[in-house]
C-alpha positions as CSV (number, residue, x, y, z in Angstrom):
1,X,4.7,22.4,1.2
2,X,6.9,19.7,0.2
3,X,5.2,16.3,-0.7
4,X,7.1,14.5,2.2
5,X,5.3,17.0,4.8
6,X,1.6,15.7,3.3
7,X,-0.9,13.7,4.8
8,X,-2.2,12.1,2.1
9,X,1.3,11.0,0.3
10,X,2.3,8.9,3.6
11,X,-1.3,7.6,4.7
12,X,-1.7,5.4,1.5
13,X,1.0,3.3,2.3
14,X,-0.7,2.0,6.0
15,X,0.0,-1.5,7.1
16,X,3.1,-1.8,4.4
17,X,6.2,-2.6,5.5
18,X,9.7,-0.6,5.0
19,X,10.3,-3.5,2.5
20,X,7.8,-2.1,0.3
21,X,9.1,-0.4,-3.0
22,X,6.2,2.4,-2.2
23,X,7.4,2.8,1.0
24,X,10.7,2.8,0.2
25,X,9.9,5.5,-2.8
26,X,8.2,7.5,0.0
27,X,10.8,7.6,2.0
28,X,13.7,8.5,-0.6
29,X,11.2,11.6,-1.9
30,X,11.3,12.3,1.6
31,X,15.1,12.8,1.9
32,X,16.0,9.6,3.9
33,X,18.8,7.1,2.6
34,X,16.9,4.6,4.0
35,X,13.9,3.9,5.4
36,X,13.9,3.8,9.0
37,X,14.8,0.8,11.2
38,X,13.4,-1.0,14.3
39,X,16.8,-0.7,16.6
40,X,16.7,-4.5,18.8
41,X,14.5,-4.2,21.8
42,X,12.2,-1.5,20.8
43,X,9.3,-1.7,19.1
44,X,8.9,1.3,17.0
45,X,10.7,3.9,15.2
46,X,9.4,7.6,13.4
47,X,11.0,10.2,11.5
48,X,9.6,14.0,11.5
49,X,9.3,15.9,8.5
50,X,8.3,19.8,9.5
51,X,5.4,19.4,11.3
52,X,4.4,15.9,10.4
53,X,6.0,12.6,12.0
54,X,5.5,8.9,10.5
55,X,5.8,5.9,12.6
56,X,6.5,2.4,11.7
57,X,6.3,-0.6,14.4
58,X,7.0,-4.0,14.6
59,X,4.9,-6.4,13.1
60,X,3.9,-8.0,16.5
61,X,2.5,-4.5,18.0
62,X,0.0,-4.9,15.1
63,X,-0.4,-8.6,15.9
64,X,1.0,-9.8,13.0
65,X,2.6,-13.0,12.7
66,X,4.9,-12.8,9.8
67,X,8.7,-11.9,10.8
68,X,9.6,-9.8,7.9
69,X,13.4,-9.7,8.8
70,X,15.2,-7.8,11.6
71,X,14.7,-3.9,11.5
72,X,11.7,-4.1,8.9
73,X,9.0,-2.0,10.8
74,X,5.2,-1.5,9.7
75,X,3.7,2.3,8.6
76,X,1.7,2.3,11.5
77,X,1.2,6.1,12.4
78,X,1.2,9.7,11.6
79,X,1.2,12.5,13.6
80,X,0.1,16.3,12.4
81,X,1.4,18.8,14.9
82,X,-0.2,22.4,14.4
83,X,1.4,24.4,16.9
84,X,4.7,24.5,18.2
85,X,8.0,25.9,16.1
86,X,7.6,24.3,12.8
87,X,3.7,23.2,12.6
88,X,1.8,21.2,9.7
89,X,0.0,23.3,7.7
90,X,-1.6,20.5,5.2
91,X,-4.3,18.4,4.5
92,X,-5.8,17.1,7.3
93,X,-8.3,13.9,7.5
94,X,-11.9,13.3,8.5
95,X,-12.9,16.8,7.9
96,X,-10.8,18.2,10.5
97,X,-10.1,21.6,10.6
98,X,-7.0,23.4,12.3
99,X,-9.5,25.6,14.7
100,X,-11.9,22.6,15.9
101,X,-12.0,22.7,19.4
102,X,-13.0,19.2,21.7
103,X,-16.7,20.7,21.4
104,X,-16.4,21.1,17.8
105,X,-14.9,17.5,17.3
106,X,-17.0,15.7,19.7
107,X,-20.3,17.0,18.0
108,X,-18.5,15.8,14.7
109,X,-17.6,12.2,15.8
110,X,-19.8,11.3,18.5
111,X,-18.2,10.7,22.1
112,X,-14.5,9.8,22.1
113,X,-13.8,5.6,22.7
114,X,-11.5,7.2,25.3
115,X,-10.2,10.4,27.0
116,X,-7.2,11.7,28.9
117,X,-8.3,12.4,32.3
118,X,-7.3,16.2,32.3
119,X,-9.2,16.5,29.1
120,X,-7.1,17.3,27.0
121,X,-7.3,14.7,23.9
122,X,-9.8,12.7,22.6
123,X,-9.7,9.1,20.7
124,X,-11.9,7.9,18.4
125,X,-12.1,4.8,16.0
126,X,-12.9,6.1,12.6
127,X,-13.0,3.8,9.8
128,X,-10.0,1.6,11.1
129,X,-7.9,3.8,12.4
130,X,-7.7,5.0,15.7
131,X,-7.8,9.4,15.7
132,X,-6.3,10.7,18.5
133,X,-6.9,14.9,18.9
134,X,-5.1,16.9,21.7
135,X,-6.2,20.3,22.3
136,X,-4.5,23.7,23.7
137,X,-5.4,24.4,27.1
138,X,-8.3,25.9,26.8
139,X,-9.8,23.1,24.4
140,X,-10.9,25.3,22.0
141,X,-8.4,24.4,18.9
142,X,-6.0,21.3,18.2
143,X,-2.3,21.0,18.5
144,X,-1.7,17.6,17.8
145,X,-3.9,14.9,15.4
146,X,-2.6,11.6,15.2
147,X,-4.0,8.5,13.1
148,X,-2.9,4.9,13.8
149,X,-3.7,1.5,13.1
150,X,-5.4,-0.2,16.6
151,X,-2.7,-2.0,18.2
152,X,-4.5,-5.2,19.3
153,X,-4.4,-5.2,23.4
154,X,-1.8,-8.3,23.7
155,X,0.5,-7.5,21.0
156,X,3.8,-6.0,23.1
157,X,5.8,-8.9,24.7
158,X,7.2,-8.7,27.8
159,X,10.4,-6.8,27.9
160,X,10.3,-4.7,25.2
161,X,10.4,-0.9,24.7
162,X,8.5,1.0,22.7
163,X,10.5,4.3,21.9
């Protein structure tokens, strides 16, 4: 697997911004010219690698004060997605395994802070980060584990988009 489709070599650089020289390392080991850029009116922007997609978001979605320039957007997010035509096959965090099921993850960390109502994912807050698990239909393995920084509740203002 190339290092730009790993877990681990993108969640170290959480709560940096696409001004940071490790970020901006990261991304050029990833292939990008550039990192990516916060387009004007939207709030967020991500790039997939494979099976494994990094967000970056405003500064204000996290509550942050600081402007850090137009475009500059904050590491915020990664998604994992294990099924589907291209799926991660890498390290995964919290001692998650590809085959846990909702039983398996719920015994593991407690009951979820919230749930879809179909069932079908999961969110817990595990040290600082908010883990997100959605499961195949039948609930008994992942497709999709995503870890974010908590957004704070009033961070989007009025009018804007988040992509």
């Amino acid at each position: 697997m190339a290092d730009q489709e790993d877990y681990r070599s993108w969640a170290q650089h959480f709560g940096k911004s696409t001004l940071d020289p490790a970020v901006v390392a990261e991304c050029t080991r990833a292939g990008l010219a550039k990192p990516p850029v916060i387009k004007r009116h939207m709030l967020e922007s991500y790039e997939s690698f494979g099976g494994l997609t990094v967000n970056f978001a405003d500064p204000v979605v996290l509550g942050r004060k600081d402007r850090l320039g137009s475009g500059v957007g904050i590491l915020y997010g990664i998604a994992l997605h294990l099924k589907g035509s291209k799926p991660y096959h890498g390290f995964l965090p919290y001692d998650v395994r590809p085959g846990d099921g909702q039983a398996s993850l719920r015994a593991k960390f407690g009951a979820p802070k919230a749930v879809a109502k179909d069932g079908h994912w999961d969110k817990w807050l595990i040290d600082g980060t908010e883990v997100t698990a959605s499961y195949a239909e039948d609930l008994q393995s992942l497709t999709t584990l995503t870890v974010f920084l908590p957004e704070p509740k009033s961070s989007v203002p009025e009018g804007a988009e988040k992509s």
